[in-house]
C-alpha positions, 0 to 999 in steps of 0.5 A: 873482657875485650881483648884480654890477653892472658899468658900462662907464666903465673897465670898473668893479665895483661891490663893495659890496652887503654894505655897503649898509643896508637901505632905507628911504625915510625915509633916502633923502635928504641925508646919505646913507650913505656906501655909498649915496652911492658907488653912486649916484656909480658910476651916475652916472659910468657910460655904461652899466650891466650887471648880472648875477644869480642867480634866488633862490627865484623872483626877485632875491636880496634883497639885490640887490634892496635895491640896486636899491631904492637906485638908484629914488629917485636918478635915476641910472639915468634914461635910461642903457644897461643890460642884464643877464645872468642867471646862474641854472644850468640847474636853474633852474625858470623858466630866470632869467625871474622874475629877469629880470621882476622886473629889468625892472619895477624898472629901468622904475620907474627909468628905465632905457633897457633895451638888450634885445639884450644882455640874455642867461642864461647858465647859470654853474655855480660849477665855471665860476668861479675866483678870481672869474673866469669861467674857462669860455672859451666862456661868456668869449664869450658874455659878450663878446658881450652886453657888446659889444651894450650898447656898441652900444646906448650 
């Protein structure tokens, strides 16, 4: 589950993380990587984004926030519905709030319309996972309902 970002246009995963450079705003410019390229097309296409992270030694796990560096220069995110679901587990500390403060400053530097009442921690413990799945039918639900308000805020 780290750092998945999923946009609502066909209910589409963004899958490549571990592909993209790390980022370098001397490179942020045309030619983009071919990776970079193909995450800000998912943004672009998508009528929403949801995000859903862990909370990692206090705040975003790095590579996901080298993703969320990518999408700043962009644009693609200016304006757009996003919400996002912190996974962190209920040992977590400071519960995901560090992850969800280091979400918000990010995606406010982007432009980001941050839909706050979809916005949720939902504890999932990898026994809730199977197959990639969330396999838990109550935290199935719970999901639900975030997705179903970020619908609601497009």
């Amino acid at each position: 589950m780290l750092g998945t970002v999923a946009t609502l246009t066909a209910s589409k995963t963004y899958t490549g993380l571990a592909d993209l450079p790390p980022f370098n705003p001397d490179d942020d410019r045309d030619p983009l990587h071919p990776e970079v390229a193909s995450l800000r097309a998912a943004l672009r296409e998508a009528d929403a984004v949801l995000i859903c992270t862990p909370e990692y030694a206090g705040g975003l796990p790095g590579s996901f926030k080298n993703l969320l560096d990518w999408t700043v220069g962009g644009g693609e995110l200016y304006g757009k519905p996003v919400a996002w679901i912190n996974a962190s587990s209920v040992a977590a500390p400071t519960g995901g709030r560090d992850a969800h403060d280091s979400l918000r400053k990010v995606l406010t530097y982007a432009g980001a319309k941050i839909v706050e009442e979809a916005c949720a921690r939902i504890p999932v413990a990898r026994a809730d996972v199977a197959d990639g799945q969330v396999a838990d039918p109550d935290l199935r639900g719970r999901i639900a309902v975030a997705v179903k308000r970020l619908r609601e805020g497009v």
